[in-house]
C-alpha positions as CSV (number, residue, x, y, z in Angstrom):
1,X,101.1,60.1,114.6
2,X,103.5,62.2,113.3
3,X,102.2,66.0,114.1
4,X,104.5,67.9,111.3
5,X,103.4,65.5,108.4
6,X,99.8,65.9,108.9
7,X,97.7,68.1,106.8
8,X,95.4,70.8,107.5
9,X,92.1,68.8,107.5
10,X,93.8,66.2,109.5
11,X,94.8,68.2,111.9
12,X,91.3,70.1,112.0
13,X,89.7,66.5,112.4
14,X,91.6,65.5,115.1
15,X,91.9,68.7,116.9
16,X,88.2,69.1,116.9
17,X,87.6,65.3,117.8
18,X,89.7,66.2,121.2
19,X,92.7,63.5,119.5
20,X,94.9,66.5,119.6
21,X,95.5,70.0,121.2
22,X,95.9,72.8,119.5
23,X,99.2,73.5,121.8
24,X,100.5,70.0,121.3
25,X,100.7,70.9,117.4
26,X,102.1,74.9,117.9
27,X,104.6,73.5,119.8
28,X,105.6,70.7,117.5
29,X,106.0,72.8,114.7
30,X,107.2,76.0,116.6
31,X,110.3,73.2,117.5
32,X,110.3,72.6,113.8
33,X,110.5,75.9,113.0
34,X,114.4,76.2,115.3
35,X,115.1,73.3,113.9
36,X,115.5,74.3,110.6
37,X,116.1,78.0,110.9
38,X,118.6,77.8,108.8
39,X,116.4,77.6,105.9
40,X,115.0,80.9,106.1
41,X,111.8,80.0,105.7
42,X,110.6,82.7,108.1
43,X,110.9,86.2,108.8
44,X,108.9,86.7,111.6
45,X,107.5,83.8,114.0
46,X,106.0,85.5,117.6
47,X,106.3,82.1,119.7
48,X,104.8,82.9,122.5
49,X,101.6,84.8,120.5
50,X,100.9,81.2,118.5
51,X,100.9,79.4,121.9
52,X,98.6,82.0,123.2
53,X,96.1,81.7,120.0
54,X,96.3,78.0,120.5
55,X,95.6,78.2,124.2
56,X,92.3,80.3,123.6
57,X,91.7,77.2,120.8
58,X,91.7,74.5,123.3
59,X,90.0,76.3,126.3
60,X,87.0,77.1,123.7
61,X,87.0,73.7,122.3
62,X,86.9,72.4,126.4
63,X,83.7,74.4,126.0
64,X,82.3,72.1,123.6
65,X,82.8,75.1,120.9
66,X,85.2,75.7,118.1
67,X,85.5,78.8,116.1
68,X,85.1,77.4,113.2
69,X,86.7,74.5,110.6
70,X,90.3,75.5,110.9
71,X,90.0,75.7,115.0
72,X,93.6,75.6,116.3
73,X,95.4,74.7,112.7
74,X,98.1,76.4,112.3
75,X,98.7,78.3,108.9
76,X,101.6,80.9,107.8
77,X,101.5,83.9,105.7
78,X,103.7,85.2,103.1
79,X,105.5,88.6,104.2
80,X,103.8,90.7,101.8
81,X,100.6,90.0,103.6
82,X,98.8,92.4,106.6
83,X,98.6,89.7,109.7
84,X,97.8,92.0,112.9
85,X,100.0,91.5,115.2
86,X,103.3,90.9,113.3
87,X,105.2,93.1,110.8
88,X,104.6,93.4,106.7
89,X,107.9,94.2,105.4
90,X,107.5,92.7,101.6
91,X,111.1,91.6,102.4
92,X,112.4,95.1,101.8
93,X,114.6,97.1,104.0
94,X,111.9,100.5,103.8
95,X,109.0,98.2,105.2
96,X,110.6,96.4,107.7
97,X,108.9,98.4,110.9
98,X,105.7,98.7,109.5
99,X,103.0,96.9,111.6
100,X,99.3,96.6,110.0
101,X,96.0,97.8,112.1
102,X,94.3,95.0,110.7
103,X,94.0,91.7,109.2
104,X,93.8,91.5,105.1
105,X,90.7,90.1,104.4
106,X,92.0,87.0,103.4
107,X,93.7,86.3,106.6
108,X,90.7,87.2,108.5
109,X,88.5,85.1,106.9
110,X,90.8,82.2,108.1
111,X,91.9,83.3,111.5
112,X,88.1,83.7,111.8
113,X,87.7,80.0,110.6
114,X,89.8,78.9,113.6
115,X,93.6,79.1,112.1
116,X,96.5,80.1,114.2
117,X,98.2,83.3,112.3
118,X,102.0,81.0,112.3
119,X,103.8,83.7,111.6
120,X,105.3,85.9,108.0
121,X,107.0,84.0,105.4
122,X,110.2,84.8,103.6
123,X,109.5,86.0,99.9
124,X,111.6,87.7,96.9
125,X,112.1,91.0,97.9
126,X,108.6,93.3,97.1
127,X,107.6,90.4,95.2
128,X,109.4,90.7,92.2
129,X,111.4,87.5,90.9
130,X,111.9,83.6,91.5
131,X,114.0,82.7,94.0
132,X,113.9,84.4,97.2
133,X,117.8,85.5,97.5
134,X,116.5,87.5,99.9
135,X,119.4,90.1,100.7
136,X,117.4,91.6,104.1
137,X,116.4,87.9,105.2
138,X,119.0,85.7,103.4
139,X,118.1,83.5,100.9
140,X,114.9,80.6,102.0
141,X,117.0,77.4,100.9
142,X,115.2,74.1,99.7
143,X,114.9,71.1,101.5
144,X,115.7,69.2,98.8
145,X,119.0,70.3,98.7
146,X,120.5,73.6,100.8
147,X,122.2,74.8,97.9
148,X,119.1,75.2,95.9
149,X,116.6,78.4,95.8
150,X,112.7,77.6,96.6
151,X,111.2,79.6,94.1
152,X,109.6,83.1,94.4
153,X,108.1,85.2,94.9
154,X,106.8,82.9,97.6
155,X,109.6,81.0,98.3
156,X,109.3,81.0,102.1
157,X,105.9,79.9,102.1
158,X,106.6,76.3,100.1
159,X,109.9,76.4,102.1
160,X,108.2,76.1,105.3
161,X,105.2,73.3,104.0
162,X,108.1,71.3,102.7
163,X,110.2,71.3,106.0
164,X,107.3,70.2,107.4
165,X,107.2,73.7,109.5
166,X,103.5,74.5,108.7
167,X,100.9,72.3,106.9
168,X,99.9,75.3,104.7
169,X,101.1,79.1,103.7
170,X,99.0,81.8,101.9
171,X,101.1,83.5,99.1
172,X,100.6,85.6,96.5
173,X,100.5,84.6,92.5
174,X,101.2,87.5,89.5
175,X,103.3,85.6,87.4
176,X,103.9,82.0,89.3
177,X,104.4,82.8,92.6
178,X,102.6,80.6,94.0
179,X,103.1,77.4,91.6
180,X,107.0,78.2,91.1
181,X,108.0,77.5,94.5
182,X,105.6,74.8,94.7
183,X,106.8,73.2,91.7
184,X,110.4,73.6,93.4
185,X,109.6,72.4,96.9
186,X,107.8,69.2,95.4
187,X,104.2,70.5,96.9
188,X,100.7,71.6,95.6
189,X,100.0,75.3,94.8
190,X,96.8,77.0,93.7
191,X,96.5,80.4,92.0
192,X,92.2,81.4,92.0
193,X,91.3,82.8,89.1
194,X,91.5,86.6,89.7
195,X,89.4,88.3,91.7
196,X,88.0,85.0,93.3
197,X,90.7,85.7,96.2
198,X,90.3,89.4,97.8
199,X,93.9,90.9,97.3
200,X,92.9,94.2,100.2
201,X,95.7,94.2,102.2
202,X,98.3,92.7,100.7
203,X,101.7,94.5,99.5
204,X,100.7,94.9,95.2
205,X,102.5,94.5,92.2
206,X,99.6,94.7,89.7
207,X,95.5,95.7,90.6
208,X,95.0,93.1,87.0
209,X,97.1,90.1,87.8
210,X,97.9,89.6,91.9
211,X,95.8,86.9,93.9
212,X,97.0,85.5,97.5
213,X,96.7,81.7,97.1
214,X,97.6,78.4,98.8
215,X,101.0,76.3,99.1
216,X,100.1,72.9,100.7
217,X,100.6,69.4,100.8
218,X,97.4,67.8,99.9
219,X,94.7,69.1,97.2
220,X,92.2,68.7,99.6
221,X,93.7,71.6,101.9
222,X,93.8,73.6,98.9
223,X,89.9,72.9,98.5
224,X,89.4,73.6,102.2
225,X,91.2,76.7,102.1
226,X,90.0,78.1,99.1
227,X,85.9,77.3,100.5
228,X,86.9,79.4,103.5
229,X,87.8,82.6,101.7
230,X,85.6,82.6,99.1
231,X,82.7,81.5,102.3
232,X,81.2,78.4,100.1
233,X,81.9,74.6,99.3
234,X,80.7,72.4,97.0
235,X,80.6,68.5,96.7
236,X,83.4,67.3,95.0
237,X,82.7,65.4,91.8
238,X,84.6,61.6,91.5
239,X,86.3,60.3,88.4
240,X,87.4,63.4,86.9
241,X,90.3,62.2,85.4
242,X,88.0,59.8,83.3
243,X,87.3,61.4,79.4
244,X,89.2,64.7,81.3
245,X,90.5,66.3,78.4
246,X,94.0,67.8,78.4
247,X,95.8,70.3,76.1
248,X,99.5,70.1,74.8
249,X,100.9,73.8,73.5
250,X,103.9,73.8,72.1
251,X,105.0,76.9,73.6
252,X,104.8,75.8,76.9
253,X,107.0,72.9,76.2
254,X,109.4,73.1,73.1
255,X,112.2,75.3,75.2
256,X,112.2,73.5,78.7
257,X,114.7,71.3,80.3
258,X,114.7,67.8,78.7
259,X,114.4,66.1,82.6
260,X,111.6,68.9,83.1
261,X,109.6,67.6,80.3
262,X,110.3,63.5,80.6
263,X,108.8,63.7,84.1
264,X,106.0,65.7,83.3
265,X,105.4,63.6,80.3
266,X,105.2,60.1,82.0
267,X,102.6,62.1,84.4
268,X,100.2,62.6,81.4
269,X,100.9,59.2,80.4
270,X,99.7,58.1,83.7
271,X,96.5,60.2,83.0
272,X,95.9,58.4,79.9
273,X,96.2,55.1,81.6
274,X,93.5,56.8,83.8
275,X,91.1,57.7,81.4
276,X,92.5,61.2,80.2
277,X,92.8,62.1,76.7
278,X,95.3,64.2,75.6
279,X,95.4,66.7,72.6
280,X,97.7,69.0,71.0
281,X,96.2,72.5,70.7
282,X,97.6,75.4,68.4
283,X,98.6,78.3,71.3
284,X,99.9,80.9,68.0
285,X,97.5,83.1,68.8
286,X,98.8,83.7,72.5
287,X,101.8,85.0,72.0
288,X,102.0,88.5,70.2
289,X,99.4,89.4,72.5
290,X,100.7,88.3,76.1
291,X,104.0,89.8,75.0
292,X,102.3,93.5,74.4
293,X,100.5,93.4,77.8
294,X,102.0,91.2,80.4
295,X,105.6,93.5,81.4
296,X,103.6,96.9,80.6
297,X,100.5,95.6,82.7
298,X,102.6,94.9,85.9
299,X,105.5,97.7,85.4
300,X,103.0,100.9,85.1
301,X,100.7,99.4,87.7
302,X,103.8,98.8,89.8
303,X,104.1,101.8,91.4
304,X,100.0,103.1,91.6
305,X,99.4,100.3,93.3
306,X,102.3,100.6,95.8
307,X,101.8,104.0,96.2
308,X,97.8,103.4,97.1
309,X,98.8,100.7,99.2
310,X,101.8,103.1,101.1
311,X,99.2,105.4,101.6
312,X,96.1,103.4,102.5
313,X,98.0,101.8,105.7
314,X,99.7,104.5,106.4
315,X,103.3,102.8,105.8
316,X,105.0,106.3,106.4
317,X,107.1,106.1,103.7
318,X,106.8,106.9,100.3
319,X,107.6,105.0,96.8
320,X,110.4,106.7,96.0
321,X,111.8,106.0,99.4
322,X,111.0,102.2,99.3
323,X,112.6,102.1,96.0
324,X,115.7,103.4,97.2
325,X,116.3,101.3,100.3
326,X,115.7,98.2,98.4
327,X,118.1,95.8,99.4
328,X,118.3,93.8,95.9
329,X,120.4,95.6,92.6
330,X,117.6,94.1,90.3
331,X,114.6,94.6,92.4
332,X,115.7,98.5,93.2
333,X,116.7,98.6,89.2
334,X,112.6,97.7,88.3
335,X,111.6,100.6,90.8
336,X,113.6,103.1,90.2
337,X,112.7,103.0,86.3
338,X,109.4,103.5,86.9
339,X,110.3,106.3,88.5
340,X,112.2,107.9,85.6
341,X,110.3,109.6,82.8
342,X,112.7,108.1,80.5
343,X,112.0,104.0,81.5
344,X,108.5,104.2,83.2
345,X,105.8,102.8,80.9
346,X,103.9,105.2,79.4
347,X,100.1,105.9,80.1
348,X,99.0,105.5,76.5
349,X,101.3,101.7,76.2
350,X,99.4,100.8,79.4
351,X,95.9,101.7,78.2
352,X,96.2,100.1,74.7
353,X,97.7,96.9,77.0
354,X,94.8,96.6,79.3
355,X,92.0,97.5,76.7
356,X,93.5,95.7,73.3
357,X,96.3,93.1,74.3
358,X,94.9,91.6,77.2
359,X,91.2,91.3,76.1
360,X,92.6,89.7,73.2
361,X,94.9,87.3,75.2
362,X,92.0,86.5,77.0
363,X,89.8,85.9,73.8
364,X,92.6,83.9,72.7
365,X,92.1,81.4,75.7
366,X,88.6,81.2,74.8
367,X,89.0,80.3,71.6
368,X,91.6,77.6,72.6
369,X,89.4,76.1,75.4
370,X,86.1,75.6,73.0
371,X,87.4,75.1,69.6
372,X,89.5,72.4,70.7
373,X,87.0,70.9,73.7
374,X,89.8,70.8,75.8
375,X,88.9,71.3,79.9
376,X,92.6,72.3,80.8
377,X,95.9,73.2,79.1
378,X,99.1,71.2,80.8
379,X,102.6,72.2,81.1
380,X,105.6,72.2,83.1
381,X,105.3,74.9,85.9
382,X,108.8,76.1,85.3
383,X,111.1,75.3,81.7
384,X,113.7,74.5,84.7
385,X,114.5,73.1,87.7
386,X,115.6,74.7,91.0
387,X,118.6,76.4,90.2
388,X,121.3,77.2,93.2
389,X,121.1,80.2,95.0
390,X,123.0,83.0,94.0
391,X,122.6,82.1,90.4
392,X,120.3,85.0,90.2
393,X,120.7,86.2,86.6
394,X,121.2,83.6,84.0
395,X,120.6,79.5,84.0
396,X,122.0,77.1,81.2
397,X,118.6,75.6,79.8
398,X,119.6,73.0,77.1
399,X,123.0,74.4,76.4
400,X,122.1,78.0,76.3
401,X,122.9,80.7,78.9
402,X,119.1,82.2,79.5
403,X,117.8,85.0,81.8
404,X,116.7,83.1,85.0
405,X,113.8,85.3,85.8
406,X,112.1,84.1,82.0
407,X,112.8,80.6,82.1
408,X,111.4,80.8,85.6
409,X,107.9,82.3,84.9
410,X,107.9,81.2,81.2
411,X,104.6,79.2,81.3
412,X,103.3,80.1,84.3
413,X,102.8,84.0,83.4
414,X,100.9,84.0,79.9
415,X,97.8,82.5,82.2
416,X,98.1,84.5,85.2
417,X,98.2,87.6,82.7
418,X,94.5,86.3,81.5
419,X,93.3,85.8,84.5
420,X,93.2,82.1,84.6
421,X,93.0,79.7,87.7
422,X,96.0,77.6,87.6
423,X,97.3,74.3,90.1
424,X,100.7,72.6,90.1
425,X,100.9,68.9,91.4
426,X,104.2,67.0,92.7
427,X,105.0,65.4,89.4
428,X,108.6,63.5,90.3
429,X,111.9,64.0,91.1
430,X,115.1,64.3,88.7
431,X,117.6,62.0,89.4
432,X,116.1,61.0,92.5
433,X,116.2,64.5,94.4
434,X,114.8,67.6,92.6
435,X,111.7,68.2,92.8
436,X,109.5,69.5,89.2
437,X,105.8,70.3,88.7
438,X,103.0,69.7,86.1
439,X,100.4,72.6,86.2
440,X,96.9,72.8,84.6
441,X,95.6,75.9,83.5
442,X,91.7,75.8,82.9
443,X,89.1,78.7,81.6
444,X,88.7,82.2,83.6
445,X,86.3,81.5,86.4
446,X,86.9,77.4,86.0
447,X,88.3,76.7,89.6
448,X,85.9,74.4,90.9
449,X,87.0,72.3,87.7
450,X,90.6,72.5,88.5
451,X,89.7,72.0,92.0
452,X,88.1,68.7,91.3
453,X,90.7,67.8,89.0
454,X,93.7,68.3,92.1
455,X,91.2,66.1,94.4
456,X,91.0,63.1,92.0
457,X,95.0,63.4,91.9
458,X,95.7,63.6,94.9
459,X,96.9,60.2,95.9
460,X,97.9,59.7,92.9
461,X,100.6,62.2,93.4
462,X,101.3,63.0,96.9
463,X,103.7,65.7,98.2
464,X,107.4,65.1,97.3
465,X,109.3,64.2,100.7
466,X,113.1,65.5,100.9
467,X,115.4,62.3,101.9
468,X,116.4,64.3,105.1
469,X,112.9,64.9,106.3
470,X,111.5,61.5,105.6
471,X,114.3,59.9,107.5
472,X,113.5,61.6,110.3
């Protein structure tokens, strides 16, 4: 029994069984953790406060008591989340002393299921891009290869699943943030519809579009997790993947990489095999709309919300002041024009975005989803691979020099703009050793569906093990 490879319900089986001590596994992966620090993966990791949590685990569960299913099992944070007890700095320079009075209620939930708070994750500075080149933290490098970037915004979070650091991370999803790095780290990633996730407490980009979600290794962690903090669980339904039916877009896959799209086109072959049929849908009718809502949506609510959130925890600093610490060029170039008159969005382009464009996105979906009988839409999670760190502008994508940030969140934005629940799976590896991902995107309010869907799949696609770790 190898401690770092086992999952979250493993661990809470065996932990609560008395097979394991909640110290034996801190420790493990607290000497995990030093291995690898050069990965980045974490901002903040209090040692000696996770031994203490786990110590309080196994004197209750000596007791005969446990606090609850995650009793002793560790699980990390991204850095843009309130933990008490450690720092929230959004991986920004003007954050990096502020200390939270509380737990964000999605962190309580699970610390009050029983999981050890493991620490704050590394992350794309305030959330805002795809690769965590963190310039406060350095960059969170992928195991896969060193050279690579893990995704964003949550980049630390699948960095530390896929090193084997942490069996599961909590970070946060407006555009992709949670699937990206997913996708890139060769792991499962879950983004709840919105609003099915509470989002108090958490660093904001956008009131509309931000959810915390799960990275893990195994869709039935992301089941566990997601009954935890929404306080219910239902019975998984078998044979899903039987008469499962699965919608092709053209948008989402015309324009990506040509090693992207063979993997993730042998995976829906495999689902056929399975029982899956697969359809091509017409997805015109998304994109006029998604483009007139989805950069004014998240740019004018950029700065309410941060300036709600500054002042609700009593951060001590104000928006204008965060904005101009910011570490990154890019990242300080999106806050500072919302601060001018003459780049922020104005109030009237924001109103006509949340009440016309977006209701009609959404409408679109609906429309997509019962004309065609379809039960998901499937896509590659990113047009691209991994791309190496410090490439942090522009990527060649089939010949042409591209934006990095848009091939990045290319199909995995137009659903989080609706609202939609979406999961990546593992899908394969290019050329042996990069990792790519095959997401799903089902109706508004459809994550039980999905849910299932990831359970049925989940030996047929386990988590993508870097060469270096699985030699180990």
């Amino acid at each position: 029994m190898y401690i770092p490879e086992l999952s979250c319900s493993e661990l809470a089986s065996l932990i609560s069984q008395g097979d394991l001590l909640a110290t034996e596994v801190c420790d493990a992966l607290i000497e995990r953790v030093q291995k690898y620090s050069g990965a980045n993966a974490f901002t903040e990791l209090d040692a000696e406060a996770v031994r203490q949590e786990a110590q309080e685990c196994d004197s209750l569960r000596a007791t005969g008591h446990t606090r609850g299913p995650l009793h002793g099992v560790p699980v990390s944070f991204k850095d843009n989340i309130n933990v008490l007890g450690y720092r929230t700095t959004a991986g920004t320079p003007g954050m990096r002393d502020f200390r939270p009075a509380s737990d964000a209620p999605v962190a309580r939930r699970l610390r009050q299921a029983g999981a050890v708070a493991f620490g704050k994750n590394n992350m794309h500075e305030l959330a805002y891009g795809t690769t965590t080149n963190n310039a406060l933290f350095g960059p969170a490098r992928n195991p896969f290869d060193p050279n690579l970037v893990c995704g964003g915004s949550s980049g630390g979070s699948a960095c530390a699943v896929a090193h084997r650091m942490v069996p599961a991370s909590i970070g946060t999803d407006t555009g992709g943030s949670v699937r990206i790095p997913a996708a890139f780290c060769g792991l499962w990633g879950y983004r709840p519809s919105s609003g099915r996730w509470p989002t108090a407490g958490i660093v904001p980009i956008s009131q509309t579009r931000d959810t915390p979600g799960p990275i893990a290794r195994t869709p039935a962690d992301l089941n566990l997790l997601d009954s935890l903090v929404v306080g219910f669980s239902e019975v998984p339904k078998p044979d899903m993947i039987r008469d499962l039916r699965i919608g092709i877009a053209k948008f989402f896959w015309d324009t990506a990489d040509a090693d992207v799209v063979k993997i993730c086109e042998e995976v829906l072959e495999q689902l056929q095999t399975m029982g899956a049929v697969v359809k091509v849908v017409d997805d015109r009718s998304l994109v006029a709309p998604h483009i007139a809502s989805t950069s004014n949506i998240a740019h004018y609510e950029g700065r309410v919300a941060l300036e709600e959130f500054l002042e609700i925890y009593n951060v001590g600093r104000s928006f204008e002041a965060v904005a101009r610490s910011v570490a990154s060029d890019g990242v300080r170039s999106i806050l500072m024009d919302q601060l001018s008159a003459e780049t922020m969005v104005a109030a009237e382009i924001y109103a006509e975005a949340v009440r016309v464009h977006r209701p009609e996105l959404q409408n679109s979906y609906r429309r997509i989803f019962r004309d065609n009988s379809i039960d998901v839409l499937a896509f590659p999670t990113s047009l691209i691979p991994p791309p190496h760190i410090g490439d942090d502008e522009t990527v060649i994508l089939n010949g042409k020099d591209v934006p990095l940030f848009t091939a990045s969140i290319h199909n995995t934005d137009v659903g989080s703009n609706a609202g939609l629940p979406g999961i990546t799976l593992p899908a394969g590896l290019i050329a042996g050793r990069i990792p790519v991902g095959l997401s799903f995107d089902a109706a508004a309010g459809a994550d039980r569906l999905l849910l299932d869907i990831a359970l049925c799949l989940g030996e047929s696609f386990p988590s993508l093990s870097p060469e270096n770790l699985a030699q180990e």
